[in-house]
TORZA-448316 format. One record per residue (C-alpha): x, y, z. Coordinates in pm, whole numbers, plus 50000, padded with zeros to 5 digits. Layout:
BEGIN
XYZ/...
***
This chain:
BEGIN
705568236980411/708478222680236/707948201879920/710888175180001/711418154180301/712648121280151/713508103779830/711718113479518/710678088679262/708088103779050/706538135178922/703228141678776/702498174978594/699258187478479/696668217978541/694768194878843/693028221978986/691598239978620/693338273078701/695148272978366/698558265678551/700158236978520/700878218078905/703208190479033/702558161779186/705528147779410/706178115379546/708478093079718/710148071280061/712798044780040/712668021180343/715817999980228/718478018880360/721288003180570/720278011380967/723378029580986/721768056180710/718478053480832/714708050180697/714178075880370/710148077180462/708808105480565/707338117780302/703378115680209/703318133079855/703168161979802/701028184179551/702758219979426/700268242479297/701108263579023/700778299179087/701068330778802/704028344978900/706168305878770/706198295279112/704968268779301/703408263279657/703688231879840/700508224680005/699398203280314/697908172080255/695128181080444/694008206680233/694478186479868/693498149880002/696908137079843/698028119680093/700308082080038/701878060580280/704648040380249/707248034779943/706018050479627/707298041179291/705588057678996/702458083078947/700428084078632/697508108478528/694348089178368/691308102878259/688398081478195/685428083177925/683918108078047/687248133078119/687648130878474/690968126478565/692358103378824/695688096279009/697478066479039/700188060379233/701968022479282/703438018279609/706267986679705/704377956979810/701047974979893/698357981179675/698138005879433/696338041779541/693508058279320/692798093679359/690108112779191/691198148079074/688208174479229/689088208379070/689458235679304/690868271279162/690938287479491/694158307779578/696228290179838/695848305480215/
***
């Protein structure tokens, strides 16, 4: 899977998945282009797992549940009282997109 298919406004960074590694969070779309460019949207997120070798893996959003539609803008890592961590992502003229981070160390397939 490739990690790029559109614009990219914002990164997150942070070990997501408790492995020890830090991952990257990716997202994106621009949907004011001139018609003659075309649409910059066709891009969902995407999370990059960190593996031990410094390299990332890009992986589906069917496996990690990160999954945004529509123009992104900014991502931000929270993590409430009780250290759970959280995702949010604001997205042009929709609401805003809450994700809660559910570690999983598992290898990639």
């Amino acid at each position: 899977m490739e990690a790029q298919f559109s614009r990219v406004y914002g990164f997150a960074t942070g070990d997501f998945d408790e492995d020890k590694i830090k991952d990257i969070l990716v997202i994106g779309n621009f949907d004011g282009s001139s018609p003659r460019m075309g649409r910059s949207d066709a891009s969902f997120g995407v999370y990059m797992k960190g593996l031990r070798n410094n390299n990332y893996v890009a992986m589906a959003p069917e496996e990690t549940g990160f999954f945004v539609f529509g123009e992104t803008r900014d991502i931000k890592v929270l993590k409430d009282d009780e250290n759970a961590k959280y995702v949010l992502v604001s997205r042009n003229n929709a609401i805003p997109k809450l994700f809660q981070v559910k570690m999983d160390n598992s290898e990639p397939k």
